[in-house]
Structures are given as structure tokens and as C-alpha cells.
C-alpha positions, 0 to 999 in steps of 0.5 A: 110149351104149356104153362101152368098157374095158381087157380086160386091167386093166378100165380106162375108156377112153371112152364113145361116144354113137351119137347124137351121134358124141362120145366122152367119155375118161376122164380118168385116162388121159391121159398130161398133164392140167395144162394140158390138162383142166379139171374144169368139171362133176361130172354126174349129182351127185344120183344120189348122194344125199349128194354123193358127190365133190362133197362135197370139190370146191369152187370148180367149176360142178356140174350144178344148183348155183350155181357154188362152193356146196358140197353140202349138207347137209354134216351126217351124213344120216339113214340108213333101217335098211332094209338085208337082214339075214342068217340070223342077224339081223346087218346087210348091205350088198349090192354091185354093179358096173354090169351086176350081174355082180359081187354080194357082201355086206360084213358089219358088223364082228365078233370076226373083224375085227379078226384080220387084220394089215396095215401102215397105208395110206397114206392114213393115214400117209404112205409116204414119211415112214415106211417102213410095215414101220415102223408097229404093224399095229393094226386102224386098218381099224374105226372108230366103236368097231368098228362101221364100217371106213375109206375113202379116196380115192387118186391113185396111178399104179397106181390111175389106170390101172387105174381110168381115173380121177384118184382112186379110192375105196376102204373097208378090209374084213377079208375074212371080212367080204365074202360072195357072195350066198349067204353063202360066203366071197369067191371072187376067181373068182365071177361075171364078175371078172376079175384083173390083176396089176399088180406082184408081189403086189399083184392088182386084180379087175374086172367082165370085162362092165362094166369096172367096178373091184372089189377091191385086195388084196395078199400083204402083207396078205392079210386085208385088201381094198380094196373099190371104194366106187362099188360099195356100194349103201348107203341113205343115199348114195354115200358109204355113213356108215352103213358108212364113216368117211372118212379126211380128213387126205389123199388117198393118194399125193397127191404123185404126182398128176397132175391135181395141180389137182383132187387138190388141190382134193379134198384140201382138200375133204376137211380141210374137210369133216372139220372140218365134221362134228367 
């Protein structure tokens, strides 16, 4: 299987199996999905451990489950305290793309991480209820009293095109929380990564090898990254709850989705999960 990506916005274009001769598109990269692509099948569901996006899809056949059954547990899982620990004794979580091109560290929170200043996303607030230079810039980015930061799930156009997929997660990280492998600070120019600037001001970092989308991050809040949550290689799963509180109120930019019938699906997967676990 080879697979093939955008070498200017890193985007998944398809993949193409030698055997058989099919190609396999993503979906985020067609042009009208209602109507025309239907959500039958989440592959690969327990590579994730936890559930990962299967966790908020519900009414859908998943590879070894009955159709419509949710994953389950849907309890918090039990987390093995096995993660690296730096010089210091403090946590790590170590981070990769496919090929390994990209590697970095995401550090627990500390006195620094809550220093920077950034508007609330939208995933929290919505944009086009209130204007964001409107909102107090609190450290809406740590939660579980300090000790985690928030994720989120987006349907944006800009993220759909430049991922090649119909929702893209993201955990909010204070930069001088994210370390190369050897403890230096972030480099957008390490490794394989390469940069796209979408609009003025805003840039996207991806893997130049695997294509496999990295970092978000804006001259707005230049504190804060927008880190690529399929890239956290936590213990407990692919949703990372040791590190990670997911926001559940919404998907951000749902409104301008265009697979609107599988946002939508997640959108109540993910209310109907937050409820579960309160």
C-alpha cells in the first residue's frame, strides 16, 4: 500500500493497494459528500485501545461490533504510569507521525503554562455568536486543575483540506510545554516538517515524508499550538485521558461542515458521551 499526499498543504489524497489495483480517497477532499459518501465503516477500531472516534459515532456498522453498539467502556480506562520521565522526574508523552520523521515531547503543565494569552476557540465558544477579541483570554487551555490541557474535534474548511479528512483533532498546548527529543525547545524546522501557510498569520506544520498533519498555530496566539492529537502515543489509548479533557459541547465550526451527516453524528456522540462520564 502506498500512500500519497499534498506536498504543498501535506493533505491525504488517497492510498493505493498494488495488489488489488483500488484506491482508497480521503474523504475530506471531495468536493460534495452529501449524497454521495456514506460512513459504513470505522477500520482498524481497536489499534486505538480506547475507541478513539468510535467513541462519538453511533448508529454505524464498525469493524467487530454489532451494528449501532457503542464502544465500550465508556468509563475513564485505567492508565499504566509508564510514560518517560525527564531529567527532572517530571511526566512525558512522547509524539509521532507515521514515518517517525517528526518526534517531540508534550510536557505536564507547569507555572509557565498558564503565561501565554490566547481568545477562546471555538470549540469552546462559538465564533459566530461572539466575536472571540470579545471573549477574556483566560487559560481556558488546562484543565483537570492544571494538570491536563483541552482537545477538540474541528469541521472547518481549512482544516478539512489540509488534513484530507472531515474533522480533525486537536489538544491545546502551551508551547514551552512541547520539546524535541532532547529537551530543546519546539523547532518548527526540525525533523521532516514542513510549513503551509493557509491565510496571513495562521501556519500548519506537516510530516514532508508521511504527510501526516502536525501542528496549528497562529500570530494571534503565538503561545498556544494546536497539536494533532493522532500523534500523541499515550499508554491508555488514542484519545490520550490521561493528558487530555475533551470538549463535548461541540464540534468546532460544525456549522460550516460538509459531511454535515457524520459531524452531526459526532457532535451528539460527543454530548452523549460527556454525559456518560459526569
Amino acid at each position: 500500500m502506498t500512500r500519497y499526499s499534498c506536498g504543498q498543504c501535506g493533505a491525504s489524497i488517497y492510498n493505493h493497494y498494488s495488489d488489488t489495483g483500488h484506491a482508497h480517497v480521503a474523504s475530506g477532499i471531495v468536493d460534495r459528500a452529501e449524497g454521495i459518501l456514506v460512513f459504513q465503516q470505522h477500520w482498524f477500531l481497536a489499534d486505538t485501545k480506547d475507541g478513539g472516534l468510535g467513541s462519538w459515532l453511533h448508529g454505524l456498522s464498525w469493524a467487530g461490533l454489532p451494528e449501532g453498539e457503542k464502544w465500550k467502556p465508556t468509563s475513564r480506562p485505567a492508565v499504566k504510569k509508564d510514560a518517560p520521565d525527564s531529567a527532572d522526574g517530571s511526566e512525558l508523552l512522547r509524539c509521532h507521525c507515521q514515518c517517525r520523521g517528526v518526534q517531540f515531547i508534550i510536557t505536564r503543565p507547569n507555572n509557565e503554562s498558564s503565561n501565554a494569552s490566547s481568545p477562546v476557540p471555538d470549540v469552546l465558544v462559538p465564533y459566530h455568536s461572539q466575536s472571540p477579541k470579545t471573549i477574556p483570554s483566560s487559560a481556558w487551555w488546562l484543565r483537570a486543575n492544571g494538570t491536563e490541557y483541552l482537545a477538540g474535534t474541528c469541521a472547518c474548511n481549512s482544516c478539512r483540506l489540509s488534513s484530507g479528512y472531515d474533522i480533525q483533532a486537536w489538544a491545546f498546548v502551551p508551547q514551552t510545554n512541547i520539546r524535541q527529543l532532547d529537551g530543546k525547545e519546539l523547532d518548527y524546522g526540525m525533523g521532516t516538517l514542513k510549513r503551509y501557510s493557509h491565510s496571513k498569520g495562521a501556519y500548519r506544520e506537516f510530516c514532508g515524508t508521511c504527510g501526516a498533519t502536525v501542528f496549528w498555530h497562529c500570530d494571534q496566539r503565538p503561545g498556544i499550538v494546536d497539536v494533532s492529537a493522532g500523534l500523541l502515543d499515550a499508554e491508555e489509548g488514542a484519545k490520550a485521558e490521561d493528558w487530555l479533557e475533551w470538549a463535548t459541547e461541540r464540534v468546532s465550526f460544525e456549522e460550516c461542515a460538509q459531511n454535515t451527516t457524520l459531524v452531526s453524528s459526532v457532535s451528539r456522540g460527543l454530548k452523549e458521551w460527556g454525559a456518560d462520564r459526569e
